[in-house]
N, C-alpha and C positions, 0 to 999 in steps of 0.2 A: 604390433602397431596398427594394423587393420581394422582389429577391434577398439582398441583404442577410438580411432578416428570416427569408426560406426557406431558409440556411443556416445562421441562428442558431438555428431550430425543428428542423434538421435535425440537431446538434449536441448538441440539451438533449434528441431524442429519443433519442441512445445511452443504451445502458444506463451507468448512471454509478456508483461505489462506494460514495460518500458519503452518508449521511442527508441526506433533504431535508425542507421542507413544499412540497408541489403542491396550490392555488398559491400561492406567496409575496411574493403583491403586491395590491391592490388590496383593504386592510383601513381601513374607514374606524375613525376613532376615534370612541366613543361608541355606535359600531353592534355588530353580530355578524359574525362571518365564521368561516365555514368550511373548515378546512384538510385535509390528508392528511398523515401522518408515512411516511416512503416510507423501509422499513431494504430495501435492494434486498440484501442478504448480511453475513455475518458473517465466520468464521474459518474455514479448511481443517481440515476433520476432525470440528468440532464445530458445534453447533446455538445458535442465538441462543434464549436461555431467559429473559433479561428484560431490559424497555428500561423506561427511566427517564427520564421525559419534566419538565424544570425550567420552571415559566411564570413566565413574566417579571413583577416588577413592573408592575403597572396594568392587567394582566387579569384583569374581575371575574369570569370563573366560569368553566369548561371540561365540557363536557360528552363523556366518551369513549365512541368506539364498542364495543362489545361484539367480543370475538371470542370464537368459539369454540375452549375447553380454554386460554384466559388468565385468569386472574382479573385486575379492575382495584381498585388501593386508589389513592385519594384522600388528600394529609395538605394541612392547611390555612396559612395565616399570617393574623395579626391585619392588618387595614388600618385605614385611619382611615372611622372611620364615614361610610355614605350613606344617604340615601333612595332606597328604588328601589319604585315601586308599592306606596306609604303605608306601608313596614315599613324597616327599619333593620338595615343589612348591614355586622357588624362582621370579618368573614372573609372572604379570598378564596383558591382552591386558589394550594397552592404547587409542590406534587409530586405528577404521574400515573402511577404504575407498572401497567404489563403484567406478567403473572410466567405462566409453563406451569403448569398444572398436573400435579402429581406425585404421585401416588397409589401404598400401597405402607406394608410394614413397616419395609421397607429404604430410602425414602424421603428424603433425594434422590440419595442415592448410586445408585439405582436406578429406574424407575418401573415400578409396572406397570399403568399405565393406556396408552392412547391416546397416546403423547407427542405435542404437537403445537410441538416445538421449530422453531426456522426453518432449515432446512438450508441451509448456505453457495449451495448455485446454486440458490435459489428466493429471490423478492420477497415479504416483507410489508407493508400498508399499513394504520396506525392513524387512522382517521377522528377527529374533532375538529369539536367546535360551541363556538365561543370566543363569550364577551363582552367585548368591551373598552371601557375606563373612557377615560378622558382626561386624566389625570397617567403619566407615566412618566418612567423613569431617575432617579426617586426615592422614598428609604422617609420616608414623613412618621412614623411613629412612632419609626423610629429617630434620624430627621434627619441622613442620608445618602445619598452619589448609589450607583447601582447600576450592574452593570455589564452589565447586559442590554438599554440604551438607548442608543445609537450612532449621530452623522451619517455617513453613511459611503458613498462616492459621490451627496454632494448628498444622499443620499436619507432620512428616518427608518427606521432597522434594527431590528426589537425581537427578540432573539435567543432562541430556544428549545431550550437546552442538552440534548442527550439522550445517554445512558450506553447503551452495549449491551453487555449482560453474556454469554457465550458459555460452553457445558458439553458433557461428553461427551457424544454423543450416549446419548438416550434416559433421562438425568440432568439434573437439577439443580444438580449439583457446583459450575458456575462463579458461580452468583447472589450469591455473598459473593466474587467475585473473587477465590477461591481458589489460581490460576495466574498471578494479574498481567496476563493478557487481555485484559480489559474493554476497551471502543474509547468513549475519550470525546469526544464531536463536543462540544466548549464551547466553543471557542475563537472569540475576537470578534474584529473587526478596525473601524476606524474609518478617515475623510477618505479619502485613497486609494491606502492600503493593500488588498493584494491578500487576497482570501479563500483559496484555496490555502496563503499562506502564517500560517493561523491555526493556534493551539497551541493545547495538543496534538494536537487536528484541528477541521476548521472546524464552527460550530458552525451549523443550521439555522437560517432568518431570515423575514423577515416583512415587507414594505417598510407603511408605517402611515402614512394620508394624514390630514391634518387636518379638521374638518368643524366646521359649523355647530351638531352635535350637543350638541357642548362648551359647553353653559352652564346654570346652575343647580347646584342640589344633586342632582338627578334620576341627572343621567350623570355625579355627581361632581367635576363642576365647580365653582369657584367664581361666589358671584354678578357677572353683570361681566364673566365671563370666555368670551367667543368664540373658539373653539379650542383646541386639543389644547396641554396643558403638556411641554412636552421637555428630560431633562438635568438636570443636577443647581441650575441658577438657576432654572430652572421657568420659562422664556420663555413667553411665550403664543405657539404658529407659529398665525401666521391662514390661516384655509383658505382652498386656489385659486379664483379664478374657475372657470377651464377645470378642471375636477379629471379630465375624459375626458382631454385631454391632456398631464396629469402621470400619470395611472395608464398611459400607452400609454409614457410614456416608463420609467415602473418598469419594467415590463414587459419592453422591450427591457437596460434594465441586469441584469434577474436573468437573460436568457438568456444573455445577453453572460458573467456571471459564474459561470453554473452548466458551458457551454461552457468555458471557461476552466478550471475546476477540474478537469472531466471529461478535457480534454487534457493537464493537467499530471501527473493521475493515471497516465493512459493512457503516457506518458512516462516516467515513474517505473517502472511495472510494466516497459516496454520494457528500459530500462535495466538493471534487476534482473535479469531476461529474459539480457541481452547481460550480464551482469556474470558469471551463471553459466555459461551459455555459453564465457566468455571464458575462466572458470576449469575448464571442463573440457577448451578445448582448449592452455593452459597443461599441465595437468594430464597428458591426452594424447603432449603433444609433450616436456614431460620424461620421461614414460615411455620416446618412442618413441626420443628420443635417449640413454635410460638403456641401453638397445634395441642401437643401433645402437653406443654408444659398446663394449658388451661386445662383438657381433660384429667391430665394427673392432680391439678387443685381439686376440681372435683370430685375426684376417685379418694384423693386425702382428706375432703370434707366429710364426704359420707361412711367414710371407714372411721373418722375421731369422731364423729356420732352416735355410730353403732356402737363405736367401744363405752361408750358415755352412758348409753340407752343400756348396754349389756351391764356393766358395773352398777347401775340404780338396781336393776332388774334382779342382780345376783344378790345388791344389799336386801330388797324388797323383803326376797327367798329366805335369805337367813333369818331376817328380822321373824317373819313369819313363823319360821321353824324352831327359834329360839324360844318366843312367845308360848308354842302349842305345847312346846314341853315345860317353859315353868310354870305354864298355867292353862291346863290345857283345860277343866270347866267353863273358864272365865274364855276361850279361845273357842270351844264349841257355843257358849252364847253368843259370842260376837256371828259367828256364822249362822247360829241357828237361835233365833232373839226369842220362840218362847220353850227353848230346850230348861231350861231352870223351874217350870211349871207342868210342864208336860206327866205323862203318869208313865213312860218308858222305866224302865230299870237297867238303872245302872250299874256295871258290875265293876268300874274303875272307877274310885277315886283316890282323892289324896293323899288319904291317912289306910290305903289299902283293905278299909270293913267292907264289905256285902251288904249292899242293903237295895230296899226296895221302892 
């Protein structure tokens, strides 16, 4: 099992493509937990300029990290009222935006500040101090289930949709998705469906254990009610005994699945990889035999010529050698135009006499 686990840590240590939360497991309900938004890169050529982080129904507050040369805005939704430390909490965030900031007349087509976009081969990482409540995968105001609450490998999933908007570098341009660009990690999956294959891409997750915390009006709970409410019937899941050994086994399911995705990715680019490849030595090889087909015209031109020049050449020969022997006086004159006058003697002719 050790090794096991040492090649599954060894695994979720590559660098992976995909948005994640580190770490994405061990969130009791009722309690606080603390995540990290991990955009490890964007798009070839341009800069990541704002991420768009969606909190899931039944997280009462979110508290984001600061970074430096982002601005963060907060928008809210109505939830159904709580008590929380003798005051009465009728809002919870709904949406956390990151944006670059972009200073400048020419603004965002331009900056001229400090850009502090995220360049495709560097890692950004947005901190997070969560509260979470203890109803989820549904809106009681709307009286509807949501799609951000998911059993999905045995496990409660609470999914944290995030948009990454990408721009030319040094601009703003892409933050209204101006190119069609934008990479939306939303996509949920449930039972035991594969995360790799979520639409339009997988969305970042949260494994959410049940607790004893859940009861009262305090943490949102109803009176009565011990444990975390889940999905759109609002079951009450009672919390573990063991909850060390249900958080060890999340634990192993998110490395298990973050490995997973990471090698399917890694597969995908490979492919791509060999896809071009393939199509450049495609590419290559009808050239070369574009190549070779005109020099072999060539080589067939000059070869049915020669056979053409050879064949006159051999008629030439014969014709020649036929001549000299039916008539070979008339064939020495032609060669030698005053051999028929000459006083030479002859010792061949015709009619085989001797004469002089």
């Amino acid at each position: 099992m050790s090794h096991v686990l040492a090649l599954l840590l060894a695994l979720s240590a590559s660098v992976s493509a995909h948005v994640t939360l580190n770490p994405n497991f061990g969130a009791y309900a009722g309690s606080y937990f603390m995540t990290r938004i991990k955009v490890p890169h964007g798009v070839a050529g341009k800069e990541t300029t704002k991420v768009v982080l969606q909190v899931p129904h039944g997280v009462l507050n979110v508290v984001p990290e600061a970074i430096s040369g982002w601005i963060i805005t907060v928008s809210m939704r109505d939830i159904e009222p709580y008590v929380s430390h003798g005051a009465t909490v009728a809002e919870a965030p709904a949406i956390v935006t990151w944006t670059v900031v972009c200073e400048g007349d020419s603004a965002p087509a331009q900056c001229d500040n400090d850009h502090s976009g995220l360049d495709n081969s560097h890692l950004l990482e947005f901190a997070v101090q969560t509260k979470l409540g203890c109803d989820f995968g549904y809106d009681v105001l709307a009286g509807e289930a949501t799609s951000d609450a998911t059993v999905w490998q045995d496990e409660h999933a609470l999914w944290w949709g995030v948009q990454q908007f990408v721009s030319s570098p040094g601009t703003n341009d892409g933050n209204e998705n101006s190119e069609g660009d934008m990479l939306s990690w939303t996509g949920t999956v449930l039972g035991a469906e594969s995360w790799a294959a979520a639409t339009p891409k997988p969305s970042p997750y949260v494994f959410v254990y049940s607790s004893t915390s859940c009861t009262g009006t305090d943490s949102t709970g109803t009176d009565g009610q011990v444990g975390m409410r889940w999905g759109s019937g609002q079951a009450v899941v009672t919390p573990s005994a063991d909850n060390d050994a249900v958080v060890s086994v999340g634990q192993v399911k998110a490395l298990v699945e973050e490995a997973s995705l990471t090698l399917a990715e890694e597969m995908m680019a490979h492919e791509d990889y060999s896809l071009m490849n393939l199509e450049k030595e495609v590419g290559e090889y009808e050239s070369k035999s574009e190549q070779n087909s005109a020099t072999a015209n060539i080589a067939f031109g000059f070869a049915l010529f020669a056979s053409i020049l050879g064949a006159m050449l051999t008629g030439v020969g014969l014709g020649i050698y036929a001549w000299r022997k039916k008539n070979p006086r008339q064939f020495a004159s032609a060669l030698i135009p005053d051999y028929a006058h000459s006083d030479m003697t002859v010792n061949k002719i015709t009619d085989g006499t001797e004469m002089s």
